[in-house]
C-alpha positions in Angstrom: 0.0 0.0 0.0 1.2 3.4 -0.7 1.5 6.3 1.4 -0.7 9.0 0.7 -0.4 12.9 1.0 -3.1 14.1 2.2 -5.2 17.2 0.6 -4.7 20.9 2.2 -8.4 21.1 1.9 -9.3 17.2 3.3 -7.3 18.1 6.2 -8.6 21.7 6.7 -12.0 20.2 7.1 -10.6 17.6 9.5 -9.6 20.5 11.5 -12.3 22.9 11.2 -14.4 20.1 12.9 -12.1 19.3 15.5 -10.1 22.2 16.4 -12.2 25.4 16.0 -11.3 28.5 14.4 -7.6 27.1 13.9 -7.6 27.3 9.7 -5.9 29.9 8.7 -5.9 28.6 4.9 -5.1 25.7 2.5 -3.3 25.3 -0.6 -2.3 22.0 -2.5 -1.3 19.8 0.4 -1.0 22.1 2.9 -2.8 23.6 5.4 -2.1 27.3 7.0 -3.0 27.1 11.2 -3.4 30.0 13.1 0.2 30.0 15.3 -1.9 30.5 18.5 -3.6 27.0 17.7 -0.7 25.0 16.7 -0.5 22.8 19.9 -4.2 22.1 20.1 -4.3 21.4 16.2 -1.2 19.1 16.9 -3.4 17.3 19.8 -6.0 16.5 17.5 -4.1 15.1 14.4 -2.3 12.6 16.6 -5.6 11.4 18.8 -8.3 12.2 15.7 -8.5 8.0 14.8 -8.9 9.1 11.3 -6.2 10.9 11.6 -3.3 9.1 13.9 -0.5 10.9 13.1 1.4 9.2 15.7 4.6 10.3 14.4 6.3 13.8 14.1 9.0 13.4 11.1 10.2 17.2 10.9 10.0 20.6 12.4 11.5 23.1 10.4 11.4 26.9 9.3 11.9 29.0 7.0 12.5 33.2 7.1 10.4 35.3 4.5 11.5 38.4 6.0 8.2 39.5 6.0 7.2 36.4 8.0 8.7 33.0 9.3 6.7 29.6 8.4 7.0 27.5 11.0 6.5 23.5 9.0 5.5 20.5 10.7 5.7 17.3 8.3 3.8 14.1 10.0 2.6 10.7 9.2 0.3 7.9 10.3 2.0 4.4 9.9 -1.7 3.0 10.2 -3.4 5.1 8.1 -0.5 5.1 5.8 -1.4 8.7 5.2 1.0 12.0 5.1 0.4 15.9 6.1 2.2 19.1 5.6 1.2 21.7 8.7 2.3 25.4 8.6 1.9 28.5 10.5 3.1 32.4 9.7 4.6 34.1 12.3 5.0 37.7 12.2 7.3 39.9 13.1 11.1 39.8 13.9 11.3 40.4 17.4 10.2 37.8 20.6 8.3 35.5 18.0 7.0 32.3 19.7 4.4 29.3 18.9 3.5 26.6 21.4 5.4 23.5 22.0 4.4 20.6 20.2 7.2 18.4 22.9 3.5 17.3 24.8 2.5 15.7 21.9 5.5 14.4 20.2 8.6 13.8 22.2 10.4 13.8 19.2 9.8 17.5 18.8 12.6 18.1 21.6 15.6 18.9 19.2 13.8 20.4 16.9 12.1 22.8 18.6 15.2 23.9 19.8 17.0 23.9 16.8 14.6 26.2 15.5 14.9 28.3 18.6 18.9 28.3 18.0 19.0 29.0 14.3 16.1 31.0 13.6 15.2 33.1 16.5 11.0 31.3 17.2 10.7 30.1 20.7 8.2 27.0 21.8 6.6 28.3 24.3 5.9 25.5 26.8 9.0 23.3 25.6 10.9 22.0 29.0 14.0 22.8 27.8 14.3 25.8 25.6 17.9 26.6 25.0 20.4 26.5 22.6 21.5 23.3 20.9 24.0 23.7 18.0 25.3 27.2 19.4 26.9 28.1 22.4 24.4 29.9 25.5 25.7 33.4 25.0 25.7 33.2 20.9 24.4 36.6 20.2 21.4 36.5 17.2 20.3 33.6 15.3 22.6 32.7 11.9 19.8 31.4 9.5 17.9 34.0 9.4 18.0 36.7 6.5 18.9 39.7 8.1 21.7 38.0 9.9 25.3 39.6 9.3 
């Protein structure tokens, strides 16, 4: 059986219905979440049965300038089923989104290598330091305005 992505718009409904007023959007394969919601959206994919999105495979983000996307890739083994999960953050300055650690341990080191690199703190996450920089590093080297 092959794994199968699912639709921006399947998954937005999914949501809508069990995670109100989280959609920001949907495009594709991917759906937009409000950043506020990210941890109660994250909740529901992995206990949603038709979901079961038991596993976390990425965190990662990416620096518009206008914006940061914060990405969350996931899949159901049981379901055999894939999603794409993003949220805009705004701003430059003391950005943050919840922690996702509660739901997926996995999301440990990734939070925080987000936090290291690009400057978005989980709020929430036990452990919420640096992890590829030393404490004391002074900005955060991925992101665009960095010099």
């Amino acid at each position: 059986m092959a794994v199968q992505v699912l639709a921006g718009e399947e998954l937005a409904n999914r949501l809508n219905q069990g995670v109100a007023d989280s959609v920001e959007s949907w495009e594709g394969d991917v759906v937009w979440v409000k950043p506020s919601s990210i941890d109660r959206v994250a909740r529901f994919l992995r206990d949603d049965t038709e979901s079961d999105f038991q596993f976390l495979n990425s965190i990662s983000a990416v620096d518009y300038v206008e914006y940061f996307e914060v990405v969350y890739h996931l899949t159901s083994f049981r379901r055999q089923h894939t999603a794409v999960v993003k949220s805009r953050v705004y701003g430059r300055e003391s950005l943050s989104v919840p922690s996702v650690y509660d739901v997926w341990r996995g999301a440990d080191f990734q939070e925080r290598e987000v936090w290291d690199l690009m400057g978005i703190h989980f709020d929430g996450h036990p452990n919420m330091k640096r992890i590829m920089l030393w404490e004391g590093f002074d900005g955060h080297p991925l992101r665009k305005d960095y010099l």
